[in-house]
KOLSEVEX-195311 format. One line per 2 residues: number of its first residue (from 1); their letters; for each residue z, x, y of N, C-alpha, C, O. Coordinates in pm, whole numbers, plus 50000, padded with zeros to 5 digits. Layout:
! residues N
NUM	a	Z/X/Y/Z/X/Y/Z/X/Y/Z/X/Y ~ ...
END
This chain:
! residues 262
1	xx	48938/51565/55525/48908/51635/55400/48787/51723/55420/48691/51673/55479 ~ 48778/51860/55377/48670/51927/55364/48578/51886/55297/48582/51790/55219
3	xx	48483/51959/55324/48393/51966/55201/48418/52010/55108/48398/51932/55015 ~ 48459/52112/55076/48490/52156/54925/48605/52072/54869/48610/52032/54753
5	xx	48696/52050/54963/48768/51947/54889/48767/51837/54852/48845/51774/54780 ~ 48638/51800/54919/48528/51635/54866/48479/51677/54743/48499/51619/54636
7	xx	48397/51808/54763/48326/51818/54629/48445/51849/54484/48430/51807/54370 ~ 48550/51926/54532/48627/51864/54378/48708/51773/54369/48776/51771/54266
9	xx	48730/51666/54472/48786/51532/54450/48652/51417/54376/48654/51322/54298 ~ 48534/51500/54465/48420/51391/54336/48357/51432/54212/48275/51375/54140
11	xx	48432/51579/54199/48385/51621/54038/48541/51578/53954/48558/51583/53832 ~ 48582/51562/53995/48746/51483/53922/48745/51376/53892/48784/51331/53784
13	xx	48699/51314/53986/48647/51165/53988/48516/51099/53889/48511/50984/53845 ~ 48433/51191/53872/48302/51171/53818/48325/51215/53621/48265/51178/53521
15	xx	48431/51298/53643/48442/51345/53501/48561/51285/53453/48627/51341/53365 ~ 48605/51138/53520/48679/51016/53481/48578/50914/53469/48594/50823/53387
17	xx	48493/50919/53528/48471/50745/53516/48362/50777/53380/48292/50877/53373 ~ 48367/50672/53281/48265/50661/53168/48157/50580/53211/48160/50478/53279
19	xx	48037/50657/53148/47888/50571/53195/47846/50435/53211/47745/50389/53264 ~ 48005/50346/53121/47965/50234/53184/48142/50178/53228/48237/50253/53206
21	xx	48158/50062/53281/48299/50011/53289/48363/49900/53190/48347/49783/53157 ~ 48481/50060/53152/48493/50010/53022/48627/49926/53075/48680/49871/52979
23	xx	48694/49902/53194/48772/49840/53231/48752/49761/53364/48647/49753/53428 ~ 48884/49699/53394/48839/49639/53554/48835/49715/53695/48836/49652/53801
25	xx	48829/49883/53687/48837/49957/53758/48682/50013/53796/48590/50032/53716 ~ 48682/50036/53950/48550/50040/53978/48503/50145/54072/48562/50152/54180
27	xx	48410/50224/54049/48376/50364/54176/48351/50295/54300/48256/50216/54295 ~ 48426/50307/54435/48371/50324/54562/48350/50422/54624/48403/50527/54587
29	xx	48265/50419/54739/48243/50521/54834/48276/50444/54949/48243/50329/54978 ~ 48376/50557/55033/48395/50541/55113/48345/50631/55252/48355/50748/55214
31	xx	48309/50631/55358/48302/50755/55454/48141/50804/55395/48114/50919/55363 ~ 48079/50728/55391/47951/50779/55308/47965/50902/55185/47879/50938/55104
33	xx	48102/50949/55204/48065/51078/55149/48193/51035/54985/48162/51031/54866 ~ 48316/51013/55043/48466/51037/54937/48386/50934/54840/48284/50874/54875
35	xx	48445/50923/54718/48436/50861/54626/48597/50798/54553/48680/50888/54532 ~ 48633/50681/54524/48793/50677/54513/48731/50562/54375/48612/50531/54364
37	xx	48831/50518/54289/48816/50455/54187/48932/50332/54220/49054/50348/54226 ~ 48881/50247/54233/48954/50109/54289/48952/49991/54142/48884/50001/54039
39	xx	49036/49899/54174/49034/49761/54045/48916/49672/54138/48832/49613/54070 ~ 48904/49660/54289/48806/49645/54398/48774/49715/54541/48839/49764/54633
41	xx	48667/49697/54515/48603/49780/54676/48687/49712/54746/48737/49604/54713 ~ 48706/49771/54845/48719/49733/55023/48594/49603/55038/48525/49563/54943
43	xx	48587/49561/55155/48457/49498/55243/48356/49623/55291/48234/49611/55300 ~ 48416/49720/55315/48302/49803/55350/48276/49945/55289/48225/50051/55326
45	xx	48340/49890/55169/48293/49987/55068/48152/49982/55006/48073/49895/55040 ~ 48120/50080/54912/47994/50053/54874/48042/50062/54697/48070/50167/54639
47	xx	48042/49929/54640/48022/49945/54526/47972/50052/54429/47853/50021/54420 ~ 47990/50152/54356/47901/50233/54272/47839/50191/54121/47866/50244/54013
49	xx	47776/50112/54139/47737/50039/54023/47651/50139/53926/47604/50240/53979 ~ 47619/50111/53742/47611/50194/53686/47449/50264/53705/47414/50374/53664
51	xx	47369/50171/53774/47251/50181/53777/47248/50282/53942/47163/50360/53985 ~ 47351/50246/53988/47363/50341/54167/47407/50460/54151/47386/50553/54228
53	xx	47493/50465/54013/47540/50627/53963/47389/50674/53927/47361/50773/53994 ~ 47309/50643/53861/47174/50666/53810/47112/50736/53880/47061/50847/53864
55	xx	47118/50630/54006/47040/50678/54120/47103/50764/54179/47020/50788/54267 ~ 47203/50844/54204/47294/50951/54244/47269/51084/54174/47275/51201/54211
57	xx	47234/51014/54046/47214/51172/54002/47361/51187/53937/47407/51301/53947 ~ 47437/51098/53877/47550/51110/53850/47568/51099/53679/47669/51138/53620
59	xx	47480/51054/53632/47413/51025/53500/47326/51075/53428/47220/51031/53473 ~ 47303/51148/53335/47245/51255/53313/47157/51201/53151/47232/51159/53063
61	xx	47044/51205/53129/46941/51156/53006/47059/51125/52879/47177/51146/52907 ~ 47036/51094/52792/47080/51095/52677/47090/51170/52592/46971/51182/52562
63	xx	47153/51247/52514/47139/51344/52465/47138/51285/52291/47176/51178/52243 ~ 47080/51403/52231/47040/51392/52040/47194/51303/52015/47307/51300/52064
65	xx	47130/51249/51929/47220/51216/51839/47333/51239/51732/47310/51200/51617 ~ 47449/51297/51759/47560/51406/51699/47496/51361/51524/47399/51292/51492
67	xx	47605/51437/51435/47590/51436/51310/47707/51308/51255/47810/51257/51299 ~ 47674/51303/51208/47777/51134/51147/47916/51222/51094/47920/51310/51008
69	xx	48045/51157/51190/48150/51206/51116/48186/51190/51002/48106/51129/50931 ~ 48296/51228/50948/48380/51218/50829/48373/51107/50774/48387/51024/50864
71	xx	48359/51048/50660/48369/50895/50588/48500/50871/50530/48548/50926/50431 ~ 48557/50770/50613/48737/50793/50562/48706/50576/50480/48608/50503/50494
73	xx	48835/50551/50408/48839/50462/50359/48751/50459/50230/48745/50346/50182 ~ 48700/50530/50180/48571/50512/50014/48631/50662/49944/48564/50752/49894
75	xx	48719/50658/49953/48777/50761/49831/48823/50670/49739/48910/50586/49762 ~ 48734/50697/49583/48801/50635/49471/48806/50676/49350/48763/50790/49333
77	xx	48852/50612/49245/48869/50664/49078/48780/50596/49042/48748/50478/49063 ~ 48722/50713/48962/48625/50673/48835/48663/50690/48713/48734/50790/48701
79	xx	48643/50625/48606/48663/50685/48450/48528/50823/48458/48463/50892/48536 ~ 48559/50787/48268/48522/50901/48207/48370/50867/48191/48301/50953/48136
81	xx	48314/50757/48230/48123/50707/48215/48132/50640/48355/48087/50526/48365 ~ 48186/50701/48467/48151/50655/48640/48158/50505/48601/48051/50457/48565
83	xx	48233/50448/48601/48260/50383/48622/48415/50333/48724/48520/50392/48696 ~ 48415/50215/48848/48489/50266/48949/48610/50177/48860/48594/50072/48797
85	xx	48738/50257/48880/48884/50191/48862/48918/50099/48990/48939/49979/48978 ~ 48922/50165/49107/48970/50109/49235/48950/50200/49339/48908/50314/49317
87	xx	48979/50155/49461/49003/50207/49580/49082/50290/49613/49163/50209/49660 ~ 49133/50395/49631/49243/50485/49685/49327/50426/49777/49256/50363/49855
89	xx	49408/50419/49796/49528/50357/49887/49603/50407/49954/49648/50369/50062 ~ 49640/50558/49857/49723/50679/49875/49722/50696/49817/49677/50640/49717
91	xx	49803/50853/49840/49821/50978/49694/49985/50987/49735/50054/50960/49833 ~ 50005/51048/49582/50111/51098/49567/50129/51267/49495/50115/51306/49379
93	xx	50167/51343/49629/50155/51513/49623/50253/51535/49495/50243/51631/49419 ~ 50342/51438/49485/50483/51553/49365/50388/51492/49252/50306/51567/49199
95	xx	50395/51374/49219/50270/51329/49101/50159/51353/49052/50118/51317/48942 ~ 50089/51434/49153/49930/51451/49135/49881/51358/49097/49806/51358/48999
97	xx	49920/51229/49179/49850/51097/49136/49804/50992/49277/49838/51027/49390 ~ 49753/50908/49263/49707/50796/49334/49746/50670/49310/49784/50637/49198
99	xx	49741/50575/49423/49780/50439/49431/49632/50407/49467/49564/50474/49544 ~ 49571/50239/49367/49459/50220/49405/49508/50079/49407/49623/50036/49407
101	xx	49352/49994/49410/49333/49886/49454/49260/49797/49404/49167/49788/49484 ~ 49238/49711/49305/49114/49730/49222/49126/49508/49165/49208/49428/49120
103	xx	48985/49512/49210/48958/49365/49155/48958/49342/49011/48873/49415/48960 ~ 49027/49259/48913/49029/49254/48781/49023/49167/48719/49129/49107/48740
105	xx	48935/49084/48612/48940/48985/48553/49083/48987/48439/49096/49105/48408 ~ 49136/48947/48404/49216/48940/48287/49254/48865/48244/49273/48775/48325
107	xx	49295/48832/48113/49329/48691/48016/49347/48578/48072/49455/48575/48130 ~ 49299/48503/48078/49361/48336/48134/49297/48299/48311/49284/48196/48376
109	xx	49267/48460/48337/49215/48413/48455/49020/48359/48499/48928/48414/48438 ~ 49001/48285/48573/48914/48220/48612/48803/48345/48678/48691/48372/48635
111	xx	48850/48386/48752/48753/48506/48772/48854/48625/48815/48975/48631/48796 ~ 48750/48739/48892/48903/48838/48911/48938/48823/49040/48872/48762/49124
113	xx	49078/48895/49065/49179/48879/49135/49190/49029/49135/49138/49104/49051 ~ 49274/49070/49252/49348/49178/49307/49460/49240/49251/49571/49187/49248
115	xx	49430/49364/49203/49554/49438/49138/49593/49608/49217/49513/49685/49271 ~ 49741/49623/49199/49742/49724/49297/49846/49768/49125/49920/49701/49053
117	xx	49787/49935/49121/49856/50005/49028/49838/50166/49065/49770/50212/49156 ~ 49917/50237/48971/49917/50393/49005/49861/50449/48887/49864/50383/48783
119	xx	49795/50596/48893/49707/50616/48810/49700/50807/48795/49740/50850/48904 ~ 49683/50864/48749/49647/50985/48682/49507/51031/48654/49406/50964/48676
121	xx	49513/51143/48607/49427/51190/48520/49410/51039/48411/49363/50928/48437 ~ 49453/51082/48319/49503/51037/48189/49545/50860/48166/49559/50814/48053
123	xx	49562/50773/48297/49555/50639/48360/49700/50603/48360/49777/50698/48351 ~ 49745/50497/48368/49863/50481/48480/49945/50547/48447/49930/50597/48335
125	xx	50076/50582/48529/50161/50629/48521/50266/50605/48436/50297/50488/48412 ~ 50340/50718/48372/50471/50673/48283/50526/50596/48349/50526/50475/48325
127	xx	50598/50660/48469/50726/50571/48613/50694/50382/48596/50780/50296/48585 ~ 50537/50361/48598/50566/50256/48652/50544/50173/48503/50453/50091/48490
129	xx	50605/50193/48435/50634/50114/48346/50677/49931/48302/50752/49861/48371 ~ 50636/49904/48225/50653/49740/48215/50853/49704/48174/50916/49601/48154
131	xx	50883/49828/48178/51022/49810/48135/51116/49807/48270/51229/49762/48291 ~ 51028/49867/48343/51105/49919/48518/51016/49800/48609/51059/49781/48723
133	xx	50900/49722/48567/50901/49580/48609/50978/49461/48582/51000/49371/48663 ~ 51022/49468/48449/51055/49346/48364/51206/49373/48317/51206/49429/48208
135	xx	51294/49356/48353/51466/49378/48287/51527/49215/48277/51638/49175/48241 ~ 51448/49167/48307/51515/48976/48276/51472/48926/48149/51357/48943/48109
137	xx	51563/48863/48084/51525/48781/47979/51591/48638/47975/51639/48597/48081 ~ 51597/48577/47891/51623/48422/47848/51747/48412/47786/51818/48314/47804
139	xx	51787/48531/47697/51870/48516/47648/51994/48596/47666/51976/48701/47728 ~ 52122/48571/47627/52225/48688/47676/52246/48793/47609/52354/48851/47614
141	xx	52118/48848/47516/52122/48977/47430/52025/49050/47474/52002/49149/47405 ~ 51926/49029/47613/51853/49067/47657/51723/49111/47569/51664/49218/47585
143	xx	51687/49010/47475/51608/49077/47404/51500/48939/47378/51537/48822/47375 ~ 51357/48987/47361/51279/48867/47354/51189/48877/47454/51141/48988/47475
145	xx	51145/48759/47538/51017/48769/47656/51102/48849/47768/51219/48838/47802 ~ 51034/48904/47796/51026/48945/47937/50960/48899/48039/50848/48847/48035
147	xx	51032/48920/48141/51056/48813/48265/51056/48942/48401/51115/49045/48433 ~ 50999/48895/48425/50998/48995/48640/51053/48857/48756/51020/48748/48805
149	xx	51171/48972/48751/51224/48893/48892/51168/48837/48991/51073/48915/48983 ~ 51139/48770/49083/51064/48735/49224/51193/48782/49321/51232/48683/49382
151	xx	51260/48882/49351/51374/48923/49412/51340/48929/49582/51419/48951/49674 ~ 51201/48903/49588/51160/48943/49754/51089/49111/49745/51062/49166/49852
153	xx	51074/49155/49666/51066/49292/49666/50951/49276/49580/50878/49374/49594 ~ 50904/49191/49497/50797/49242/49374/50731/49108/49454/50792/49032/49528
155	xx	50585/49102/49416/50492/49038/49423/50437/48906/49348/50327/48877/49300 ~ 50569/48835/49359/50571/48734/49239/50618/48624/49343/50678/48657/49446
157	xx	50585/48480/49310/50639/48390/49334/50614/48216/49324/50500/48182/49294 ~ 50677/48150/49340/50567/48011/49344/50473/47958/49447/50436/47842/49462
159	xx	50441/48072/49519/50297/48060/49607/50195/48164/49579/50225/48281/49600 ~ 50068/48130/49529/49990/48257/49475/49963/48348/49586/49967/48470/49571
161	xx	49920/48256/49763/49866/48278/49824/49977/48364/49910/49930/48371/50023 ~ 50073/48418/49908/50169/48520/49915/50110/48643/49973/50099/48700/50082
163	xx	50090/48651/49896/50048/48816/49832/49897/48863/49836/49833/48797/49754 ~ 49829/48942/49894/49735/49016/49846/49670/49051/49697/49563/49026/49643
165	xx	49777/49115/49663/49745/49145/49474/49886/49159/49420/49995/49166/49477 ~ 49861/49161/49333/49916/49176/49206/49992/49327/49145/49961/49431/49203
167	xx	50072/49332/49049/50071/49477/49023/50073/49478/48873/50093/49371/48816 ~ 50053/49593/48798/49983/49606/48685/50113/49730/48654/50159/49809/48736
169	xx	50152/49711/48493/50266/49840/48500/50229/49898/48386/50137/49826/48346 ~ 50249/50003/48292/50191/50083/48174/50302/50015/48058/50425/50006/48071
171	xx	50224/49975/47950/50284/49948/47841/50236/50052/47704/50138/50053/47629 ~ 50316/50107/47712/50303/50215/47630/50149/50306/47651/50079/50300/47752
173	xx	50123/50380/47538/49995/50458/47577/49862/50399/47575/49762/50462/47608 ~ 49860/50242/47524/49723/50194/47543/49709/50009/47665/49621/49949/47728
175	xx	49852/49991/47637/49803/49891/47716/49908/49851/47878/49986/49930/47931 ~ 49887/49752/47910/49898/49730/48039/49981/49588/48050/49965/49499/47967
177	xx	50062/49577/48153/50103/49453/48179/50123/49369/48318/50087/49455/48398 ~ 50148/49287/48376/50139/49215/48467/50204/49069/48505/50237/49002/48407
179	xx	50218/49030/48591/50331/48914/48603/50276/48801/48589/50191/48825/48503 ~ 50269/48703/48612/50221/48570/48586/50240/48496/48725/50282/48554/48825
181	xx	50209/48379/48721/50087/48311/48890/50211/48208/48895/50291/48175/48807 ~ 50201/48172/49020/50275/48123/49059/50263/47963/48953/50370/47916/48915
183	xx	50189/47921/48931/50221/47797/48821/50291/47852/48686/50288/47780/48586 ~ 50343/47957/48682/50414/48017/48526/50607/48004/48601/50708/48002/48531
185	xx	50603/47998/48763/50736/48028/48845/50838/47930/48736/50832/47825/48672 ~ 50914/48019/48756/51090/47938/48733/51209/47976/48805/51243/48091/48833
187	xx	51276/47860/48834/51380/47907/48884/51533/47850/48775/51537/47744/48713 ~ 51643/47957/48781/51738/47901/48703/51829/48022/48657/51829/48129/48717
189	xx	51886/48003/48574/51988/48114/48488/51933/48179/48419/51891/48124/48317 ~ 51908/48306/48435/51871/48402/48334/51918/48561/48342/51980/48606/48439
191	xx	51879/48639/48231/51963/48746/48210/51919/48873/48251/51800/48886/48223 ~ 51977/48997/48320/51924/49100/48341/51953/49191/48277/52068/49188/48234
193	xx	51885/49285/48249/51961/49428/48137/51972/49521/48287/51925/49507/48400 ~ 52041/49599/48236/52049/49755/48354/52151/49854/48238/52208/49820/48135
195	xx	52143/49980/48306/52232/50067/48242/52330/50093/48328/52337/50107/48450 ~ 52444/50100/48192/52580/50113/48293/52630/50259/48209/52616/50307/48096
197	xx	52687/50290/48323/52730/50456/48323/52926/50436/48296/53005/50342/48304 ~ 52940/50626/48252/53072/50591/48299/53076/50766/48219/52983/50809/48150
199	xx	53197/50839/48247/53234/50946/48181/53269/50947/48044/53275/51054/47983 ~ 53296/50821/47981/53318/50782/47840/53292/50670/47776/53268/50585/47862
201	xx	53285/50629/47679/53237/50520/47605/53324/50389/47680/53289/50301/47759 ~ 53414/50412/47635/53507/50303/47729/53524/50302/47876/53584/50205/47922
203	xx	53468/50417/47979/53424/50380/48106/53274/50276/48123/53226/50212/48217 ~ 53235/50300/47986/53101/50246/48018/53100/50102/48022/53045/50023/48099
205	xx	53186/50085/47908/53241/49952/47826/53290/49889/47991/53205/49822/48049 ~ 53381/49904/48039/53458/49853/48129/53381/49825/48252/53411/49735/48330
207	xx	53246/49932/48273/53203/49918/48398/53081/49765/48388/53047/49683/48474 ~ 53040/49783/48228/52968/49655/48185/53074/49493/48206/53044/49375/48225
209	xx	53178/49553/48194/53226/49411/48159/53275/49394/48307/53249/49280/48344 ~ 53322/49451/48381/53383/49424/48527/53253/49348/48613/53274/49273/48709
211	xx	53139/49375/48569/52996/49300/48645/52971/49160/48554/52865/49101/48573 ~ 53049/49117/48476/53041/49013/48413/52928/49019/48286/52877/48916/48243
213	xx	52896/49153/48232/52813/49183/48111/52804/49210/48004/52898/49290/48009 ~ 52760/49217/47863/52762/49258/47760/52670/49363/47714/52547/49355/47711
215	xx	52780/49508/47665/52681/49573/47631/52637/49578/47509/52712/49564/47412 ~ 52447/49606/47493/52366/49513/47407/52341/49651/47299/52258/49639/47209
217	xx	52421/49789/47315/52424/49847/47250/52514/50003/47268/52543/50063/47372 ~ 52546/50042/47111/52642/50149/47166/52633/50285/47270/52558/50382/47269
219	xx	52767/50238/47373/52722/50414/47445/52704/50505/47380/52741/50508/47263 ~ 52621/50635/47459/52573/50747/47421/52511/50855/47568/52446/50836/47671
221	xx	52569/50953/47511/52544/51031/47586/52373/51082/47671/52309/51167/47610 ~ 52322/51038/47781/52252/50979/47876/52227/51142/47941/52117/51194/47925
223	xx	52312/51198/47997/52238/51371/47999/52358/51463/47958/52465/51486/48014 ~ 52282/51523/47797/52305/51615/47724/52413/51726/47767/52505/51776/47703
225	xx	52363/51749/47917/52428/51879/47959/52546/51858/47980/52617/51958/47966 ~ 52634/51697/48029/52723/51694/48124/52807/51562/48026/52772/51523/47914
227	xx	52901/51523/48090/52985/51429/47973/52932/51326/48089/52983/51305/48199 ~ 52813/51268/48033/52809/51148/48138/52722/51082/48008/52631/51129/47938
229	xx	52805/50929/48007/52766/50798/47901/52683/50692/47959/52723/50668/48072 ~ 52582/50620/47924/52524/50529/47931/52458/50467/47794/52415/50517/47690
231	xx	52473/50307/47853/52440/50212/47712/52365/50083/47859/52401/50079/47977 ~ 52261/49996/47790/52257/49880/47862/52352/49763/47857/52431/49738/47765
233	xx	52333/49698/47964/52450/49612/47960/52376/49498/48012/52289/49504/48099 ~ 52416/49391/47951/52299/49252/47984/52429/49191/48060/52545/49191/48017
235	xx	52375/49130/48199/52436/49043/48330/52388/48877/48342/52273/48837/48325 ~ 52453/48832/48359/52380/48682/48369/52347/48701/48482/52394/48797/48543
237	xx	52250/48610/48545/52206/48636/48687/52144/48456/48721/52033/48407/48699 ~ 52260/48398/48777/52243/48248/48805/52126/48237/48966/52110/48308/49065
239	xx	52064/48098/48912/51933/48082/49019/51886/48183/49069/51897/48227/49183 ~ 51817/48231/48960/51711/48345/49013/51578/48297/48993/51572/48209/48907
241	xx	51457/48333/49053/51316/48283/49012/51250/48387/48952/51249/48497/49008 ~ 51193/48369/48844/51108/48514/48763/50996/48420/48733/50992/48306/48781
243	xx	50911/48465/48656/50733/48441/48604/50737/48549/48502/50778/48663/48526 ~ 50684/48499/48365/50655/48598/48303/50572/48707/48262/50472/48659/48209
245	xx	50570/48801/48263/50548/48929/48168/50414/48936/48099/50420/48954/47977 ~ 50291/48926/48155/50189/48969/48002/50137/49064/47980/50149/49151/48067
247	xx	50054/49097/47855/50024/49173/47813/49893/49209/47760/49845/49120/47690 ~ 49818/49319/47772/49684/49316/47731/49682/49488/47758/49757/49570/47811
249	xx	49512/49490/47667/49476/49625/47689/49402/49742/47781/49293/49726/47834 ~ 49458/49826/47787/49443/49957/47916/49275/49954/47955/49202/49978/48051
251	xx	49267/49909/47819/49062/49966/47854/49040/49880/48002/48979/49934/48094 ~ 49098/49732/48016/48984/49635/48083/49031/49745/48222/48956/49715/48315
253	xx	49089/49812/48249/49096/49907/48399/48991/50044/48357/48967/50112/48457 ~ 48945/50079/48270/48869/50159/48281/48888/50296/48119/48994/50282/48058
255	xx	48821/50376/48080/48855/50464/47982/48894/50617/48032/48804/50700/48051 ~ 49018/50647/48052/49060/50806/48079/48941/50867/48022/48862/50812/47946
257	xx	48934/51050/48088/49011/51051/48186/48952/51047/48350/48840/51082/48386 ~ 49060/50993/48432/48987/50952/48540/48976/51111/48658/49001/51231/48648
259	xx	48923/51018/48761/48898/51127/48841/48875/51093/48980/48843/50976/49001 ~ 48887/51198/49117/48891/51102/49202/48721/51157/49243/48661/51259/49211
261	xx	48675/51025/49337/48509/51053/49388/48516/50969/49527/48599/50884/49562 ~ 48398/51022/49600/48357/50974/49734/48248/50884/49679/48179/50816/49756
END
């Protein structure tokens, strides 16, 4: 090997190895002169230890101290008197909204606990509604308490310790709702509502009753523009486990309108 081809096999070499060993790989010299990066020296290699790079001249002072990067993870919602809602989790671009994260005392509970909900300007979202949590009831007219499935999909069950948090859904324009702890669990027969479709009153009728359901009120036309019918239709739904449904007000998450802050 030349010289020049020593000197850029040990500037290749030198602008690999980091100032200290950050693995089990180690600088030798070999030939007094080559430099090769081994997991171990030879016997008659010469170790390049970080204090022998030093002494080489291979290590160069310390330089200032850069500027502190970007602060990722502390984006959050505040109300309308700074006060914090939760943590950011994600956004949602078509919504102009956020998913947060937020510790919460509420009715019956001992201290607070973990709630995960979606939020606005204006505070939670229409979408996630206590009606699009809760479609089970007790009875076969679907009407009365409401009940949230434990289907594997929602955050409910007879182990509290499951789950992280909780989720919180919008009940109308002032208050809020939420599922109940695993000592509220049941398992057994109970009823689901859903909407059943069909091109006519009597497609609708038929598509309710072929799922084994009753519909709990008359079809009606579901979008205006097009001949398409929908009515709900209540399903029995044998050994299922749900927890119920409560209810309380929007304030204890904070007073619109919110906003997001570092």
């Amino acid at each position: 090997m030349t010289r020049t081809s020593r000197a850029i096999a040990l500037g290749l070499v030198v602008g690999l190895v980091a100032p200290t060993f950050a693995s089990a790989s180690v600088l030798c010299r070999v030939r007094k002169r080559d430099l090769v990066v081994r997991d171990v020296c030879k016997p008659r290699e010469e170790t390049i230890t970080v204090d022998r790079q030093r002494e080489l001249g291979m290590g160069g002072a310390q330089g200032p101290a850069g500027a502190p990067g970007p602060r990722v993870g502390d984006l959050r919602v505040l109300d309308a008197v700074g006060h914090e809602v939760g943590v950011v989790t994600g956004t949602n671009t078509y919504y102009g909204s956020a998913g947060v994260v937020a510790p919460l005392t509420l009715p019956g509970s001992a201290g607070p606990e973990f709630f995960v909900f979606d939020v606005a300007t204006n505070g939670l979202l229409e979408f996630s509604s206590c009606d699009d949590l809760a479609q089970t009831y007790r009875t076969p007219d679907c009407q009365g308490e409401q009940l949230m499935e434990c289907d594997g999909y929602a955050a409910c069950g007879p182990d509290d310790g499951a789950f992280f948090a909780r989720q919180l859904g919008r009940d109308g324009a002032t208050g809020i709702c939420y599922p109940g702890k695993a000592s509220e669990f049941e398992q057994g027969d109970f009823y689901r509502r859903f909407r059943a479709r069909g091109s006519s009153p009597s497609d609708v009728q038929a598509f309710c009753q072929a799922r084994g359901g009753t519909l709990v009120e008359p079809p009606a036309l579901c979008v205006p523009s097009k001949p398409i019918y929908c009515a709900a239709c209540c399903q029995q739904r044998p050994n299922v486990g749900v927890v119920p449904l409560h209810h309380t007000d929007a304030s204890i998450i904070g007073t619109p309108p919110f906003r997001l802050a570092r």
